[in-house]
Structures are given as C-alpha cells and as structure tokens.
Backbone as numpy.savetxt, mean C-alpha at the origin, in Angstrom:
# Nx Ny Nz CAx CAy CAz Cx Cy Cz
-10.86 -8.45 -17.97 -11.71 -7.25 -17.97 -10.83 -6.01 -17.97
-11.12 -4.86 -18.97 -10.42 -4.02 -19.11 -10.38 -3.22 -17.78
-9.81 -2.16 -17.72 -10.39 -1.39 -15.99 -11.01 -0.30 -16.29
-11.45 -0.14 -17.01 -12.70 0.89 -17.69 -13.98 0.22 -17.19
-14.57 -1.15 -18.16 -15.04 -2.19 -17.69 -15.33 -2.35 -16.13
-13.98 -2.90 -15.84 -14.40 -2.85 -14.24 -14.73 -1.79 -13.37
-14.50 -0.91 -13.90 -14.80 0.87 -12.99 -16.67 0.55 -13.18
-16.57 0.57 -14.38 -18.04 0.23 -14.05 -18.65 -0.82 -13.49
-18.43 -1.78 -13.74 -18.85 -3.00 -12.67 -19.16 -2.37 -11.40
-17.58 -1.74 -11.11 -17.77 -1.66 -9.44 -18.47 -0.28 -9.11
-18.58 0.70 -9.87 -19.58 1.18 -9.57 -20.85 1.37 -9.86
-21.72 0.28 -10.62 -22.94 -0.23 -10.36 -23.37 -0.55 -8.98
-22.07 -1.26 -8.40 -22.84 -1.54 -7.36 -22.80 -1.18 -6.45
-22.57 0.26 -6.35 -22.53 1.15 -5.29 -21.73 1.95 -4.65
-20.53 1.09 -5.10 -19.17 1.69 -4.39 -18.64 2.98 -5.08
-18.39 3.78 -4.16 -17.67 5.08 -4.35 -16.20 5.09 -4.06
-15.43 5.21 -5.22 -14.02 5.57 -4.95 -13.75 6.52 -4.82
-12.73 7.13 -3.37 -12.66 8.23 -2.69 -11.57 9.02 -4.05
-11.61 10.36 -3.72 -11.21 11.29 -4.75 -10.04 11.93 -3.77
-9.10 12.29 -4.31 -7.48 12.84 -4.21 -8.02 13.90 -3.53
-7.33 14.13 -1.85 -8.09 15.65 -1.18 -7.01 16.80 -1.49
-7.10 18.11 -1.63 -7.44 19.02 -1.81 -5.35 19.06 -1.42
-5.37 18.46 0.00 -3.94 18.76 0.83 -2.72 17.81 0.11
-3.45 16.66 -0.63 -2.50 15.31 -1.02 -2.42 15.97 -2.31
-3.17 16.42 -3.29 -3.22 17.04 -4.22 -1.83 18.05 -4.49
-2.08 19.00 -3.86 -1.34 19.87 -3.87 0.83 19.60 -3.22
0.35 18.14 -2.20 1.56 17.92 -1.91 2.33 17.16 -3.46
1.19 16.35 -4.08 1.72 15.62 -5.15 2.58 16.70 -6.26
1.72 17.66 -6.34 2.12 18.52 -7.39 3.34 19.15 -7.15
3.55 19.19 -5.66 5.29 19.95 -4.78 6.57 19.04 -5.44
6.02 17.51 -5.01 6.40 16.60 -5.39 6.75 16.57 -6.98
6.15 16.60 -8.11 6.68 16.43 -8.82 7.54 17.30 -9.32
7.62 18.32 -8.99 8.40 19.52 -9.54 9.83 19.23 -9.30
10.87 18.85 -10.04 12.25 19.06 -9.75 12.87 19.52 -8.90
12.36 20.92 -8.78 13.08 22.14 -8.66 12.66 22.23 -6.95
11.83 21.64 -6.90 11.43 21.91 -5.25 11.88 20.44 -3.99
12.16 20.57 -3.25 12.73 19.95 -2.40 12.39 19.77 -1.16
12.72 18.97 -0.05 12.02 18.65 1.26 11.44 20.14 2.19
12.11 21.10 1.88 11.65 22.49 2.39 10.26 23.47 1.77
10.36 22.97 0.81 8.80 23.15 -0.33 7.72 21.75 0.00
8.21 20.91 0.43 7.33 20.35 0.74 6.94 19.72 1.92
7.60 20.45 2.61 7.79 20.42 3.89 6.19 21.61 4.09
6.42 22.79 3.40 5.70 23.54 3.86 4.15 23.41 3.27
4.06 22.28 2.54 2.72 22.25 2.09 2.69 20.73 3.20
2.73 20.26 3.83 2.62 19.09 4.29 2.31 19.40 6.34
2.88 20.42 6.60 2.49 20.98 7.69 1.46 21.81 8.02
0.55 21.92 6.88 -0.70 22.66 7.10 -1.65 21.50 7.00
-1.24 20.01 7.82 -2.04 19.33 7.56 -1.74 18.18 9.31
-2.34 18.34 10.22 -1.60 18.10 11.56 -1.64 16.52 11.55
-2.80 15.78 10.92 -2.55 14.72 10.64 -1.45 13.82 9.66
-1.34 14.41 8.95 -0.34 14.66 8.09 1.27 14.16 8.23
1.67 15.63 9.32 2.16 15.71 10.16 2.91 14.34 10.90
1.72 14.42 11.81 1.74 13.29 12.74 2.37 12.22 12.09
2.12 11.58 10.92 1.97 10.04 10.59 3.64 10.49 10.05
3.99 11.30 9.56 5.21 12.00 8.37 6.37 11.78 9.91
6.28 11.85 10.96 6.94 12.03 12.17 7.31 10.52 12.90
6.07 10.12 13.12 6.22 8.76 13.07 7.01 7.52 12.38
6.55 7.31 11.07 7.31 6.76 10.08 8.75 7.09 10.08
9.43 8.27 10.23 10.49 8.81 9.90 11.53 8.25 11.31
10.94 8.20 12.08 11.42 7.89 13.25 11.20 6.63 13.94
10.70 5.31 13.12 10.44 4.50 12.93 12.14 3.49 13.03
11.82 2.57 13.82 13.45 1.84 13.87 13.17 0.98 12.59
12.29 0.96 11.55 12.36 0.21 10.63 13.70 0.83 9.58
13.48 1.90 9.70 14.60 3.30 8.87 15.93 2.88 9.67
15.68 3.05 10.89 16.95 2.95 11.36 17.69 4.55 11.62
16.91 5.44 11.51 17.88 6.53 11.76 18.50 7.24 12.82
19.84 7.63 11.65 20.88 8.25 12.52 20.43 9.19 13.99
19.86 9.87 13.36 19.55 10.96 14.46 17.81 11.03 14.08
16.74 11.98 14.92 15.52 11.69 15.18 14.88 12.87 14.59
14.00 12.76 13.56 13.96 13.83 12.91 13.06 14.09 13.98
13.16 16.22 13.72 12.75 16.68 15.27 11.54 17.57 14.35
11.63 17.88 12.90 10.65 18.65 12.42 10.17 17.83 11.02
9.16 18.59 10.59 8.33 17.87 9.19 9.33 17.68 7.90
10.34 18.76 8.29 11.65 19.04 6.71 12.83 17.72 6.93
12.57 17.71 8.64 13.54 16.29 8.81 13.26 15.00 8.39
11.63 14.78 8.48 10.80 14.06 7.88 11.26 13.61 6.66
11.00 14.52 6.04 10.46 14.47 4.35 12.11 14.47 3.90
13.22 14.99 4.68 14.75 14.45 3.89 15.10 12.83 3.73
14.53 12.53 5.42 14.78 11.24 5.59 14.01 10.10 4.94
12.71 10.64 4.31 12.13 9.02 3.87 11.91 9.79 2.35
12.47 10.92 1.86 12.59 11.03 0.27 10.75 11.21 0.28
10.82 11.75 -1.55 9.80 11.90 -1.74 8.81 10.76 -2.03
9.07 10.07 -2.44 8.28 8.59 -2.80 7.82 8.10 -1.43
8.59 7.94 -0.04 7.69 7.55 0.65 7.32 8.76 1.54
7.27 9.81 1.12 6.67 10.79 1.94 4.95 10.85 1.45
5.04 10.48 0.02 4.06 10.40 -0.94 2.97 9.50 -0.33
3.75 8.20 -0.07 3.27 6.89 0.68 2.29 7.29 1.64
3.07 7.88 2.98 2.16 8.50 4.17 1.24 8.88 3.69
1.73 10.14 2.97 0.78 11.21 2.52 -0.60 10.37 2.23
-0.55 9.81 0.92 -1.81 9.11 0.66 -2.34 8.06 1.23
-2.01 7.03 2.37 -2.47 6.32 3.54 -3.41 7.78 4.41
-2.92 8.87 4.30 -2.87 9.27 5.67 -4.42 9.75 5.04
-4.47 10.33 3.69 -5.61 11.15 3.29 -6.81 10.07 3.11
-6.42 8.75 2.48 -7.15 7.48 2.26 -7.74 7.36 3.70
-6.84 7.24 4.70 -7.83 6.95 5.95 -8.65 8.12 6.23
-8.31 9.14 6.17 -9.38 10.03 6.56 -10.78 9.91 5.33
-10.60 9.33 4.07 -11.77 9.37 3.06 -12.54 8.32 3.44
-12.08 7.48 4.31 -12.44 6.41 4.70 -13.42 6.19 6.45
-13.77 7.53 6.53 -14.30 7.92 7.59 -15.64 7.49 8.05
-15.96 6.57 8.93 -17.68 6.36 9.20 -17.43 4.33 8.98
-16.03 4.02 8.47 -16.13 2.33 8.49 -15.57 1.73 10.10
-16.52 0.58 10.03 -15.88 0.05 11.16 -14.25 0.13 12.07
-14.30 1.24 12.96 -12.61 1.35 13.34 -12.16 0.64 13.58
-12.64 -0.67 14.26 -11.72 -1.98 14.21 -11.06 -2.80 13.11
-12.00 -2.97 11.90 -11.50 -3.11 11.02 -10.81 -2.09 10.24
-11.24 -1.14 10.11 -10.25 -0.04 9.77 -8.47 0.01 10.19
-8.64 -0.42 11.93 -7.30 0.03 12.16 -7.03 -1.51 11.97
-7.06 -2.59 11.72 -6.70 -3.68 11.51 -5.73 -3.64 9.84
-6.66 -2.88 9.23 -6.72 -3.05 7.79 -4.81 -2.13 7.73
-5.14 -1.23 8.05 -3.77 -0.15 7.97 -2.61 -0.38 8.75
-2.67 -0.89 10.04 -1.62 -1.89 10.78 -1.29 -2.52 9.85
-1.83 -3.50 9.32 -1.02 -4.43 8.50 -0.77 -4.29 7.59
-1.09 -3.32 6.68 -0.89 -2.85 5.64 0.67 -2.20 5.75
0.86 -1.73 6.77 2.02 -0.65 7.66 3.26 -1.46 7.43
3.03 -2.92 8.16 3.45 -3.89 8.58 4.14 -4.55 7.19
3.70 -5.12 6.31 3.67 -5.42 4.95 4.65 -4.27 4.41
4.02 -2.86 4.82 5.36 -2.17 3.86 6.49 -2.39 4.17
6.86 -2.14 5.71 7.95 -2.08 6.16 8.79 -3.68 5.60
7.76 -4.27 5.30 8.24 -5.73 4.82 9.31 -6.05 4.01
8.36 -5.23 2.92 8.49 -5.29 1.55 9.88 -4.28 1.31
9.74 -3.15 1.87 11.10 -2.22 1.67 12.54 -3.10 2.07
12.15 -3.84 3.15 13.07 -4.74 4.12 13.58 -5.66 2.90
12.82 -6.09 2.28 13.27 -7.20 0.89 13.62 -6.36 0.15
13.33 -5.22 0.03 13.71 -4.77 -1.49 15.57 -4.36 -1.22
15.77 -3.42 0.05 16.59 -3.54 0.45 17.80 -4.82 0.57
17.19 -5.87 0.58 18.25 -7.04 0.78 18.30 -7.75 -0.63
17.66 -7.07 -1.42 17.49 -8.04 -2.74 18.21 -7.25 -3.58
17.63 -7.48 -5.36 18.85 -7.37 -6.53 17.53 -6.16 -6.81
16.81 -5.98 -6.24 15.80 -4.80 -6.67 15.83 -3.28 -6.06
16.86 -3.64 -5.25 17.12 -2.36 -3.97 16.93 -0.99 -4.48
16.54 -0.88 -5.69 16.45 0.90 -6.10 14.70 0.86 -6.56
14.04 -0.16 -6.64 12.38 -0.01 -6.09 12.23 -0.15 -4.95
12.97 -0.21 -3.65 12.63 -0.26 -2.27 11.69 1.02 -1.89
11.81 2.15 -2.45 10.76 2.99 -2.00 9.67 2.72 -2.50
9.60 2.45 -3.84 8.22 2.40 -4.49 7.70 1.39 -3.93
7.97 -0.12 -3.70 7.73 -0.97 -3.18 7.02 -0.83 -1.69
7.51 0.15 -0.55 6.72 0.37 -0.02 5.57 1.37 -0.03
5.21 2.35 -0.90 4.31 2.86 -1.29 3.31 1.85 -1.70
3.75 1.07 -2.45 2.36 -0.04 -3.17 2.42 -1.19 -2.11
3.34 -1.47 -1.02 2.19 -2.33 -0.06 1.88 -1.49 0.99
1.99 -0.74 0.90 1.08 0.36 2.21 0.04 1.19 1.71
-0.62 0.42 0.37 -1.84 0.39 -0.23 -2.56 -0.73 -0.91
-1.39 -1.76 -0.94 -2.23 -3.02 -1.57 -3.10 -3.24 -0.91
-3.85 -3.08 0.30 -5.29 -3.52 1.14 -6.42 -2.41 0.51
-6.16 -1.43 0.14 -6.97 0.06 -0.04 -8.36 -0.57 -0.32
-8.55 -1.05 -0.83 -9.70 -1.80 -1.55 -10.66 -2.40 -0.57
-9.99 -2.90 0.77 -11.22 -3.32 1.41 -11.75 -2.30 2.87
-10.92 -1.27 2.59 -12.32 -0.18 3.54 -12.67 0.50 2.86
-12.89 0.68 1.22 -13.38 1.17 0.71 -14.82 0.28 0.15
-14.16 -0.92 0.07 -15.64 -1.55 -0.01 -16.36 -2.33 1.45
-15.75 -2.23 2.77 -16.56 -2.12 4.11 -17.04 -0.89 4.15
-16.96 -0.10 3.57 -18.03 1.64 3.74 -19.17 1.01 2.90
-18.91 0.58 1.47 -20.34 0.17 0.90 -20.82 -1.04 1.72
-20.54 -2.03 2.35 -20.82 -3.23 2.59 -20.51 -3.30 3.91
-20.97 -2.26 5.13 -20.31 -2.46 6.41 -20.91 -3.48 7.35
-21.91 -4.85 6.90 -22.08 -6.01 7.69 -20.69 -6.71 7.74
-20.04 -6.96 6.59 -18.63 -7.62 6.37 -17.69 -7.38 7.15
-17.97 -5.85 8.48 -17.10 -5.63 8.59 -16.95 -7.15 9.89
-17.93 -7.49 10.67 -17.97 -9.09 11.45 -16.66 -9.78 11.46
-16.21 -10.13 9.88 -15.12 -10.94 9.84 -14.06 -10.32 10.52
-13.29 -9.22 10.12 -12.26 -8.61 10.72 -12.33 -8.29 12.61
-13.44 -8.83 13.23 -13.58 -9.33 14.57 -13.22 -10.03 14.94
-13.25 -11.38 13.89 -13.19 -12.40 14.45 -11.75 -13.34 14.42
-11.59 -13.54 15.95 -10.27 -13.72 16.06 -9.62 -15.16 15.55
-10.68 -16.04 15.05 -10.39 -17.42 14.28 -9.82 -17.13 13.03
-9.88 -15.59 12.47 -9.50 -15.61 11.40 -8.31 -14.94 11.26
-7.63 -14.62 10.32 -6.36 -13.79 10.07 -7.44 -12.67 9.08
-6.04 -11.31 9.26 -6.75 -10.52 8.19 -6.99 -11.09 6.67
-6.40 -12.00 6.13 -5.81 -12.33 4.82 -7.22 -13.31 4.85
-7.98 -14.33 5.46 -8.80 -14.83 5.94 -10.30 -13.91 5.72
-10.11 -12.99 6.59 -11.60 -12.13 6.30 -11.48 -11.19 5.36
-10.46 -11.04 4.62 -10.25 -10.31 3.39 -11.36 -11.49 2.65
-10.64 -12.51 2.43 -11.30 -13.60 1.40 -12.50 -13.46 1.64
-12.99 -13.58 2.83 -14.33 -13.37 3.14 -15.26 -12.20 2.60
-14.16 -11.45 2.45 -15.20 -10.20 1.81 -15.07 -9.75 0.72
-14.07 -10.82 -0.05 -14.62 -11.04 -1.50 -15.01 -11.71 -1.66
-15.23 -12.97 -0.89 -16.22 -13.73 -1.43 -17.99 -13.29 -1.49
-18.45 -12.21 -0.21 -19.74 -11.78 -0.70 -19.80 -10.85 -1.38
-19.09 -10.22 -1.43 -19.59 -9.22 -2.28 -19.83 -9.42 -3.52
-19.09 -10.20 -4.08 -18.76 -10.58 -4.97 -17.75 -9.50 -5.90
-16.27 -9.21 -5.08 -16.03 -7.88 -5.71 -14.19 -8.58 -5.33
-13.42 -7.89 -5.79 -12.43 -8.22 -5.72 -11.76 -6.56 -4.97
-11.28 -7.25 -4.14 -10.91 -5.75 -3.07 -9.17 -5.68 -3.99
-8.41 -6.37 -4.65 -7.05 -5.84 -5.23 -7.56 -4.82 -6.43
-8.48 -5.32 -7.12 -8.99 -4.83 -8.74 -9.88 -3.57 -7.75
-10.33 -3.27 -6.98 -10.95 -1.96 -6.41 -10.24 -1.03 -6.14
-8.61 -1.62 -5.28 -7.72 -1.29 -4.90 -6.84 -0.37 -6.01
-6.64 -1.38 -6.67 -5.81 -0.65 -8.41 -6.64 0.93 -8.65
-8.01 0.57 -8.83 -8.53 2.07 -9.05 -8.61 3.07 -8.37
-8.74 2.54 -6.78 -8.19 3.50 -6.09 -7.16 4.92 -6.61
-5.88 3.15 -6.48 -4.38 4.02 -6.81 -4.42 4.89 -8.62
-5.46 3.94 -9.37 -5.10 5.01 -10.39 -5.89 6.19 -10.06
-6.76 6.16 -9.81 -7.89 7.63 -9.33 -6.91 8.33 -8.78
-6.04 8.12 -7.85 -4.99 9.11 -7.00 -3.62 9.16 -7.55
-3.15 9.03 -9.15 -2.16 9.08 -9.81 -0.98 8.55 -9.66
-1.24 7.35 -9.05 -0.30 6.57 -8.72 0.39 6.19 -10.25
1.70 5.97 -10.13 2.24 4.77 -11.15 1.68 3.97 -11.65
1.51 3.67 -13.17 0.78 2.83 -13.75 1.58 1.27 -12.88
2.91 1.34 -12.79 3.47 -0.27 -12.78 2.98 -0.46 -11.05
2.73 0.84 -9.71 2.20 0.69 -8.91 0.81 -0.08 -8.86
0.05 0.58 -10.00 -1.50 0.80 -10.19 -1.18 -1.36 -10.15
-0.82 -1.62 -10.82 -0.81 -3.09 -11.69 -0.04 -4.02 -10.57
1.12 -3.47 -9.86 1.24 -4.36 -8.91 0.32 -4.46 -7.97
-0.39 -3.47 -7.41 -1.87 -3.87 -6.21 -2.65 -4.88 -6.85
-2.59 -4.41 -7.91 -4.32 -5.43 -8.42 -3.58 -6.77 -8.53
-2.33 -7.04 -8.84 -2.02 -8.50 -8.94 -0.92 -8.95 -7.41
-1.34 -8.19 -6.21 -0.60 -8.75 -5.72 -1.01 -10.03 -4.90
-2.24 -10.58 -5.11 -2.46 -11.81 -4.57 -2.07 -13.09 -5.88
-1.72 -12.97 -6.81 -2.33 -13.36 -7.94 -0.76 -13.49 -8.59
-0.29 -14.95 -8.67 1.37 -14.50 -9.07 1.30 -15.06 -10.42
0.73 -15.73 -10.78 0.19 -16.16 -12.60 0.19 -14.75 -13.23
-0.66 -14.37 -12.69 -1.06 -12.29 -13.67 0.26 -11.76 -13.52
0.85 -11.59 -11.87 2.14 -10.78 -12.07 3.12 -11.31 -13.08
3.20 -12.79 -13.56 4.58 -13.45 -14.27 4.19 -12.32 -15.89
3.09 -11.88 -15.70 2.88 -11.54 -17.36 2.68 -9.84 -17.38
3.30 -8.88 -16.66 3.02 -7.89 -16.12 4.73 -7.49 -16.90
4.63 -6.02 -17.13 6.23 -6.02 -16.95 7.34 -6.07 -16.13
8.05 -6.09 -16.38 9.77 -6.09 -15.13 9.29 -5.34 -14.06
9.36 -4.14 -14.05 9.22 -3.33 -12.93 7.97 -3.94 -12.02
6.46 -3.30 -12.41 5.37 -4.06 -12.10 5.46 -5.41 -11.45
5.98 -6.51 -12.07 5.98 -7.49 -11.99 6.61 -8.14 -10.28
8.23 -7.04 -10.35 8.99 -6.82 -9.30 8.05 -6.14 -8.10
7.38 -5.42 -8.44 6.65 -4.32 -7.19 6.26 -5.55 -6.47
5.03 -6.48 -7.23 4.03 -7.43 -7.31 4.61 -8.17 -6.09
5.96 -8.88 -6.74 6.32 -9.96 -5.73 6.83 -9.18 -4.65
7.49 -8.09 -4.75 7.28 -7.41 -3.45 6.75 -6.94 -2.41
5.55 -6.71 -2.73 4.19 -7.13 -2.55 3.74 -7.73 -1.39
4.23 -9.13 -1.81 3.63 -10.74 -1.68 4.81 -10.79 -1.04
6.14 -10.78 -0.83 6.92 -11.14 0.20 7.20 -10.14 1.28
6.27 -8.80 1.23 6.12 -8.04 2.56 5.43 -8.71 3.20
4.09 -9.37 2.71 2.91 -10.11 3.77 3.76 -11.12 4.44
4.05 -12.13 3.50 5.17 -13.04 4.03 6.42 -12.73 4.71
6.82 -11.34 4.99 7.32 -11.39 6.25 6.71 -10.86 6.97
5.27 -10.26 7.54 4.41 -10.10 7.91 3.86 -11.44 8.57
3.54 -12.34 8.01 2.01 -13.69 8.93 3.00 -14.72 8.75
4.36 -14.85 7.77 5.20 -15.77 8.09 4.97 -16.77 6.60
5.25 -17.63 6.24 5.41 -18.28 5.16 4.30 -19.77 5.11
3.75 -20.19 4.04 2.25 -20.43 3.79 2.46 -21.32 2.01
1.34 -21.82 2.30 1.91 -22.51 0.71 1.74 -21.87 -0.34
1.15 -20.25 -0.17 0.74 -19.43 -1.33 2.50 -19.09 -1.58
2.91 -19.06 -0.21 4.10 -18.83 -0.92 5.05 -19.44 -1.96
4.55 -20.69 -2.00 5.53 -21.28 -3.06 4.97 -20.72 -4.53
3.48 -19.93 -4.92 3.38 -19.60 -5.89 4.28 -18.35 -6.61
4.93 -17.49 -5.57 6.11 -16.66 -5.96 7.63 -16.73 -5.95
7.48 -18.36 -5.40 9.20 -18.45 -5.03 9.93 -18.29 -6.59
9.14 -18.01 -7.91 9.94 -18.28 -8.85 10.26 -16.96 -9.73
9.31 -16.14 -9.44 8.95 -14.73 -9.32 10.05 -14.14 -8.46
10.68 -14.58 -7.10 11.23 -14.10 -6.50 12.72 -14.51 -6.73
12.58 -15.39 -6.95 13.81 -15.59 -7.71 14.62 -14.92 -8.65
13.26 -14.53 -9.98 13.84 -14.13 -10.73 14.43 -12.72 -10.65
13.29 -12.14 -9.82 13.34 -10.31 -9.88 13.86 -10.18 -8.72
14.06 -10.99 -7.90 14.98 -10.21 -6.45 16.08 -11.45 -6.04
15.95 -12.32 -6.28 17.27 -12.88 -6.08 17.16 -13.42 -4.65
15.66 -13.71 -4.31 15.23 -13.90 -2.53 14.37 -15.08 -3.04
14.64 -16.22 -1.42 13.51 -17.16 -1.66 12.65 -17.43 -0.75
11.11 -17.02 -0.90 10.65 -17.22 0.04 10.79 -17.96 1.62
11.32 -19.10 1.42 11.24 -19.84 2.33 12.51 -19.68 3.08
13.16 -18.29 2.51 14.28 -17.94 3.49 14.43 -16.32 4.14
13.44 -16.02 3.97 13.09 -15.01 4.62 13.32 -14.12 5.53
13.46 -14.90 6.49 14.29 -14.96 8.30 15.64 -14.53 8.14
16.11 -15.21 6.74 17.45 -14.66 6.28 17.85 -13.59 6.08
C-alpha cells in the first residue's frame, strides 16, 4: 500500500495525526540553516520550559557520558548536536499533542521508547555504522509514535498497557490487533507529517518487520536494524531476534545474540 493510500485508510477511521507545533516548527527551521548554531538555537528552544526541561535532562544523561554537566540550554544543544536536539524536540512536542491519552500508557509508551534510543545510539556507536548513531536515535525515540496516537482514537486499548502479564511489545500487538491498524505504518506518517527524513520516515514503519527492511535502502535499511537492536538491548534477546541477525551483520557488523558485548 502506497502511503498516500494508507493516509487514507487511517484516516477514515478516525485517527488524527498530530500537526508540527508552532515552537518545533520554528526550532526545525534554526536547525536547518547552516549558518546558525547551538546559540541560535539555543534561543528559540528556551522559550519553551518543557522543552527545556527534557533538552537538560538528556544532555546530562550518563548514557552521553559527559565531560562536564551542561548547566544551560546552549550547553545542551552543543552536547547532543543538532539531530538529537531535534529528537527531544519532537518527543517533547509529540507528547504534549498527545494530551488527554491514558498517562499510564502514555508514560510507558515514551520510557521505552527513551530506553530503545539510548539503545540503539549505544549500537550504532559500537558498530561499522557509527556516523548514523544520531539519526538512529532520533528514529527509535519515535518508532512507538504510532500507538498514543492511535490510544487517543481508541482509548479502551489503553487496558493492555496495565497489564502487568504483558510486556509493552505484547500490548502493542494487542493494539494492532483490534484496531485493525498498524501503529509502525501510523507511526511513519507521523514522522513524515513532521519532516522527518524520508530513510527515518521508512525505518519506523519497518522497524518490526526485517523482510521489508532487507529491501529498503542502505541507510534506511541500517536505521531499521537499529531500530530493532535498541529494543533488543532494551527487553533482552527473543527469537524475533534471529530475524535481524543477518541485517545486522551486514550493516553494523553486530550480532544480536551478542549484545552484552
């Protein structure tokens, strides 16, 4: 199905994909400009306290590892570059569009999503892909996007993500299985609606799915399994994993089942 096609599918049936706010907008556009730098976008990114907050956090995060503790928003935005300042940025605006869904599942959904990035950067870093390590965590600290956007249309579903028999990856399935909707392919439109990278856009939608990623291009393809081996160092290793050990092989030079490594 083309994603024209599916835009409509999915919004027949109700679902509204949230629109780029006003503050992420304007940081994107800081962002792309050459000429402007962590001090230009520093100053469009502090008129936003939530923003802020999450930009402070992350940065100071022992996942980074940094030298010294960034003490302001410009320290921020030197230390995690623009690509994952971008990252926050649009988690941070996504959760707020995402306002009125179950907060349990909500904060379930973005924890691990969090969790997964830091994953995935962690591999990209140790692998033969180490110069997509940023992008890589931008697209798994959105590969979930898709399912609190469709628990706002469908908030009985939100039940599963309660229930402690299940894993998130578990009541995900669950809530594609009623809806009958695929929360990665919701997800993708998300990220293209908010101008993400086309090879970003294409690794979300295939990151459960390692058949689609083998036929995706290089880059894409790489995000994909990056992807898929943030979760997996996330919930730990599973027999889905053997569907990327060859994928991972090829584009990062990592094998699932060594992970720990």
């Amino acid at each position: 199905m083309s994603e024209d096609a599916l835009l409509e599918a999915v919004l027949k049936t109700g679902v509204t994909l949230p629109t780029p706010s006003i503050a992420f907008a304007r940081l994107q556009s800081v962002a792309s400009n050459e000429n402007a730098g962590p001090r230009e976008m520093a100053e469009v990114a502090k008129k936003d306290p939530a923003l802020t907050g999450a930009l402070m956090r992350v940065a100071n995060s022992p996942v980074f590892r940094p030298r010294t503790q960034a003490r302001s928003v410009q320290d921020a935005i030197t230390l995690l570059g623009r690509t994952r300042t971008l990252a926050v940025a649009v988690s941070t605006a996504l959760r707020s569009s995402t306002e009125g869904v179950d907060a349990r599942a909500l904060d379930a959904v973005w924890h691990t999503s969090l969790l997964a990035a830091e994953g995935a950067w962690r591999c990209a870093r140790g692998s033969q892909a180490r110069h997509l390590a940023d992008q890589a965590y931008l697209a798994a600290l959105l590969h979930d996007v898709g399912v609190p956007v469709l628990l706002k249309r469908f908030p009985a579903y939100a039940y599963f993500f309660h229930d402690p028999r299940l894993s998130l990856e578990e009541a995900v399935r669950q809530l594609d299985a009623g809806t009958t909707l695929d929360h990665a392919a919701v997800g993708a439109l998300v990220a293209r609606n908010w101008k993400l990278a086309p090879e970003e856009v294409e690794a979300i939608r295939c990151h459960h799915d390692a058949a689609a990623a083998r036929r995706l291009p290089d880059t894409a393809a790489t995000l994909a399994t990056l992807i898929a081996f943030g979760i997996l160092m996330r919930d730990g290793t599973s027999d889905d994993s053997l569907a990327w050990a060859e994928l991972g092989d090829k584009y990062l030079g990592l094998d699932p089942a060594k992970l720990g490594d």
